[in-house]
N, C-alpha and C positions, 0 to 999 in steps of 0.2 A: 444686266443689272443684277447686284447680289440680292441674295435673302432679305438682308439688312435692309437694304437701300427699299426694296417694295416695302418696307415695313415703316418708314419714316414720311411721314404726314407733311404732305407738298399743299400748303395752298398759296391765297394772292400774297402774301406776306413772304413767304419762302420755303425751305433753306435757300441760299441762294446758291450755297457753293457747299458738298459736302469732299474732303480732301483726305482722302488715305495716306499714312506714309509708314513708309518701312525704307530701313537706314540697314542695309549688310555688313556696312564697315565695323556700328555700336550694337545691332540687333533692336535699335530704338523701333519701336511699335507705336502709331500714334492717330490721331484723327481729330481731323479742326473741321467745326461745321460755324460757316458763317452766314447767321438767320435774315438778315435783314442790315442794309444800312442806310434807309433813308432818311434816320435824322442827324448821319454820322458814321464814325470808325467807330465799330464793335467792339466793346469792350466784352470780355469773358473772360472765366479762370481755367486755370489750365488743372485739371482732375488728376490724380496721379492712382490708378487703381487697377490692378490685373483682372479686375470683370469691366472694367467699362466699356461701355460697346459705341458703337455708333447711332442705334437708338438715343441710346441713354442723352452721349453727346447733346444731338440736336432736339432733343424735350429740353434740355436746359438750354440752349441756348433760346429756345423761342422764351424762355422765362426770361433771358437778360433781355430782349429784345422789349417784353411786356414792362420790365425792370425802370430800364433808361426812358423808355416811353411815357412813364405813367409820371416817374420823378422830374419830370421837364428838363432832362441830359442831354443833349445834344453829341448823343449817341446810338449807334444800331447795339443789337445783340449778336454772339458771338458763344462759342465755347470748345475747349477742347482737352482731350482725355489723352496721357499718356497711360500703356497698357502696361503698367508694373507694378511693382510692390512699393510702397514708399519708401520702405526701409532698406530697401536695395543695394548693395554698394556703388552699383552703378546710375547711381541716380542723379549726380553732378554729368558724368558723361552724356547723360539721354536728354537732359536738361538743352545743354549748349547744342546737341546733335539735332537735337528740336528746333531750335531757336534760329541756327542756319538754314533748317529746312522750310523755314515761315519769313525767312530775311524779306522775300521780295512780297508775301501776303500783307499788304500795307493797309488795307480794308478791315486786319484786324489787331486789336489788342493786347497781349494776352495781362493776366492779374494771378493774384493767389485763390486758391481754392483748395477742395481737401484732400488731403497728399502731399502739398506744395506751400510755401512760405515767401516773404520775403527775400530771404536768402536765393530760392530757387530764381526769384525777377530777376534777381541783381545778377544771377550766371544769363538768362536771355538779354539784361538790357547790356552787358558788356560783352554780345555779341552781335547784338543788331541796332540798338540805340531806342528800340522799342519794349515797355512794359511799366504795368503801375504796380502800387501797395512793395514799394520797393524798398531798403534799407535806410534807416536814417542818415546814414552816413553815405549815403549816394545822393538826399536829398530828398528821399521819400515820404511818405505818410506810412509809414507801417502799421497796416490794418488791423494785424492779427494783436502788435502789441497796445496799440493802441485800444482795439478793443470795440472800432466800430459798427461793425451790425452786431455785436451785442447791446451797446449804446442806443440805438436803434431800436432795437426790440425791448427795450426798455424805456423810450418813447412812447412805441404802440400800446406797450400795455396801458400806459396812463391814458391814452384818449380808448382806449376799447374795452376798458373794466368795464364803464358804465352799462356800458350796451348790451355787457353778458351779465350783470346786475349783481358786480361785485366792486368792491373798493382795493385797489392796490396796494394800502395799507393793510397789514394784516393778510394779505392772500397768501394761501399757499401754491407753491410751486413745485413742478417736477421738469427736470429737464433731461429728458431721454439722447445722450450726446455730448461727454463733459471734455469735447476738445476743445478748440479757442473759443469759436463763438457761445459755446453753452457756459465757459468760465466766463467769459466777459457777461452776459446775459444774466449769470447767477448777481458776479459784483454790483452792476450797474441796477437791478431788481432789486436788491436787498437795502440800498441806498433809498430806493424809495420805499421800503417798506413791508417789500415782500416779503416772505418767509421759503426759502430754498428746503422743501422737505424730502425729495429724493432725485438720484443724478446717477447715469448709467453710463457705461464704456463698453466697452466690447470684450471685455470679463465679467460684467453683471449690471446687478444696478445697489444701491445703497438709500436707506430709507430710514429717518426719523421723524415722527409725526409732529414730533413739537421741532422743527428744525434742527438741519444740520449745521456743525459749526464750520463755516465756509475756511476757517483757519486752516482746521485739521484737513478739508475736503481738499483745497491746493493744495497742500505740504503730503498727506498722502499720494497725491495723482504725482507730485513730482518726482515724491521719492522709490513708490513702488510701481508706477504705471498703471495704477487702477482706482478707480476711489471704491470701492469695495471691501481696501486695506484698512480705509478711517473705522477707527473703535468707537468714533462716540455714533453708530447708528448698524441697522442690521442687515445685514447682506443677502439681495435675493439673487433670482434670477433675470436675463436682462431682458424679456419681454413682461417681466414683472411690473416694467417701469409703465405699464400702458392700462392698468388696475387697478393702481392705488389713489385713493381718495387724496383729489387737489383741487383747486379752481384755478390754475394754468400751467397745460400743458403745452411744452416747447420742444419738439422734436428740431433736432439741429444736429444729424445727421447722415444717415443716407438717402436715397429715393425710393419711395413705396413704402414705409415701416411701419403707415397707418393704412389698413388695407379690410376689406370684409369680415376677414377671418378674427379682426381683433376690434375693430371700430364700435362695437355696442360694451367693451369695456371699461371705456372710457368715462369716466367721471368725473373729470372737467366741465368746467362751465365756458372756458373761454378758451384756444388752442391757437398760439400765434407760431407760425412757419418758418424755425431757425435756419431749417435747411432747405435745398431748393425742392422741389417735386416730394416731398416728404409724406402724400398720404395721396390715393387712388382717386379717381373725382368720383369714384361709388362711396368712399370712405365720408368723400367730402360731402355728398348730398345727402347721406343718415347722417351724421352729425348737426347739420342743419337740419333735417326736418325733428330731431330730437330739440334742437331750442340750443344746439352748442354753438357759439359763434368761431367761426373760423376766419385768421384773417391771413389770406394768400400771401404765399412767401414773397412775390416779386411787392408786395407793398412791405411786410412784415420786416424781410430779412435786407430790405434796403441801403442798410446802413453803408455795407461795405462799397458796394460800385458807385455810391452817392461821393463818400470820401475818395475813391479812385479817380474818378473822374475830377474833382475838386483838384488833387496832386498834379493831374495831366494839363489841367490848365491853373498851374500852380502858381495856388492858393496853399497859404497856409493854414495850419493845425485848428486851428479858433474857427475860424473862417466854415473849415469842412465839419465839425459839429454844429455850427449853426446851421448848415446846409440841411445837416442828416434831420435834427431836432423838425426843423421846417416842412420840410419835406414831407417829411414821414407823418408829421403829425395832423396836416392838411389834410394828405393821402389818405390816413384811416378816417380821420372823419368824412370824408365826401362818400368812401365807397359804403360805411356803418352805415350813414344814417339814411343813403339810396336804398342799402339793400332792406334796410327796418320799413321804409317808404312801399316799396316796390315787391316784399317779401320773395325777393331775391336771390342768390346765393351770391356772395360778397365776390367771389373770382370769378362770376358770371359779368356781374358791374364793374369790375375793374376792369378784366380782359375787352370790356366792349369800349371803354374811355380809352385805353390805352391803344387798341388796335386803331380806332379811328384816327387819332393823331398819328402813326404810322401811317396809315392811308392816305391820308393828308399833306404829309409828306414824301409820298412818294406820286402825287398827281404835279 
């Protein structure tokens, strides 16, 4: 057994299956870990990142697993990391080289996730006949354009202001992460009200106290790769984006970002989970004993596998927002107002709702 594998947390739930693969032909590097499927075929996104490890994999997959479980899916969780650059040229080649090497893994899914797009499904499902959040024109709900777990997280916030004892009208926002989901999240917030006052990439972060003009924030991210270009706000640093005075913070980017070292600079009131594993459960229990409410990504960032799933047993467009709306909104109230009840920590109470229906499912 490697390194890795002692290092990844086996209990009654799973992994069930963790799968190395290496391809000589393409030099595709890759790793599918499938968590659980007792309420279903695992759905997970496929990671595209030259640090992703096998760790990393199967902590997310146990999140799609808590994911689908929690949103009444009738699906297991799943997940899986190809190990390269997204930007890669070879990244149509590793795609399809992937996709024939998971032909006969029928137990799982795979979807978009970051690295990877619609476009990326539409090369596995016209290899295997398998994959959701797929191109419109093959039939799919495309997530990214669409814009659902940012839709989503802009659901949450509306039922979870109260709880952090703020109004969503008039809140400010920062969104540490301004790829799909943190755009869709900015658009779908500001519609209700919110106030988008800084937003970071992986060249910095960009910051206006009286808000940013979400115009200029797209139109610079398209045209120069960064929103740190836009002139109407001022350019820091990108862990700057974890400092600045807001009442909701949205990390919707990689795993760990909120972590000891930075968690008491935080000045949010309310911190909803764009991205999966996005802060330390040491990060996560100072922030609650500070009064921050935190609401766990497998409820928060819902959106997307809610609409995936909705596509695979295809439903249409209308249909899979009313899903997500529903869903999500149920979800943060039960696990809010247990955990205010029970003084709690909110992925304490969710993880225990969600696991038992697993359990339940698998007796």
């Amino acid at each position: 057994m490697t390194a890795e594998l002692t290092e990844i947390v086996f209990d009654e739930l799973g992994p069930s299956k963790v799968i190395h693969i290496y391809s000589p032909k393409t030099g595709l590097k890759a790793i599918v870990v499938v968590d659980n499927t007792a309420l279903g075929p695992a759905i997970g996104g496929v990671r595209v990142s030259p640090s992703v490890s096998a760790i990393e994999v199967a902590r997310l997959a146990r999140t799609m697993t808590m994911k689908n479980s929690i949103a009444g899916l009738p699906h297991g969780g799943g997940k899986a990391g190809i190990i390269a650059d997204h930007r890669d040229p070879k990244k149509k080649l590793y795609f399809r080289d992937f996709a024939k090497q998971i032909k006969h893994l029928l137990e799982y899914i795979p979807g978009p996730d970051m690295g990877s797009d619609e476009e990326a499904m539409g090369w596995i499902y016209d290899e295997i006949k398998r994959a959701v959040g797929l191109p419109e024109r093959m039939g799919g709900l495309p997530l990214d354009k669409l814009g659902a777990t940012g839709f989503g997280l802009s659901e949450c916030a509306e039922v979870s202001c109260p709880y952090a004892g703020i109004s969503l009208k008039g809140a400010r926002v920062a969104i540490q992460g301004f790829g799909s989901v943190g755009r869709a999240a900015a658009r779908f917030l500001a519609g209700k009200g919110g106030i988008i006052v800084a937003a970071s990439d992986t060249k910095g972060t960009i910051h206006n106290p009286e808000g940013l003009d979400l115009k200029c924030l797209f139109e610079t991210k398209d045209s120069t790769g960064s929103v740190i270009n836009c002139k109407k706000g001022t350019a820091k640093k990108i862990e700057e984006i974890f400092t600045l005075d807001c009442d909701i913070l949205i990390p919707a980017a990689t795993p760990d970002v909120i972590h000891k070292d930075n968690v008491n600079d935080i000045k949010a009131k309310l911190v909803l989970e764009g991205a999966n594993i996005p802060a330390t459960k040491e990060a996560e229990d100072i922030l609650h004993k500070k009064g921050v409410v935190v609401v766990p990504d497998f409820i928060a960032n819902a959106g997307g596998v809610i609409m995936a799933a909705m596509e695979y047993a295809r439903k249409i467009e209308k249909e899979a927002f009313e899903a997500i709306a529903a869903k999500i909104k149920t979800n943060t109230k039960l696990i809010l107002e247990q955990s205010k009840t029970e003084g709690a920590l909110p992925r304490k109470v969710a993880e225990e709702i969600a696991r038992e229906r697993v359990l339940k499912a698998m007796e």
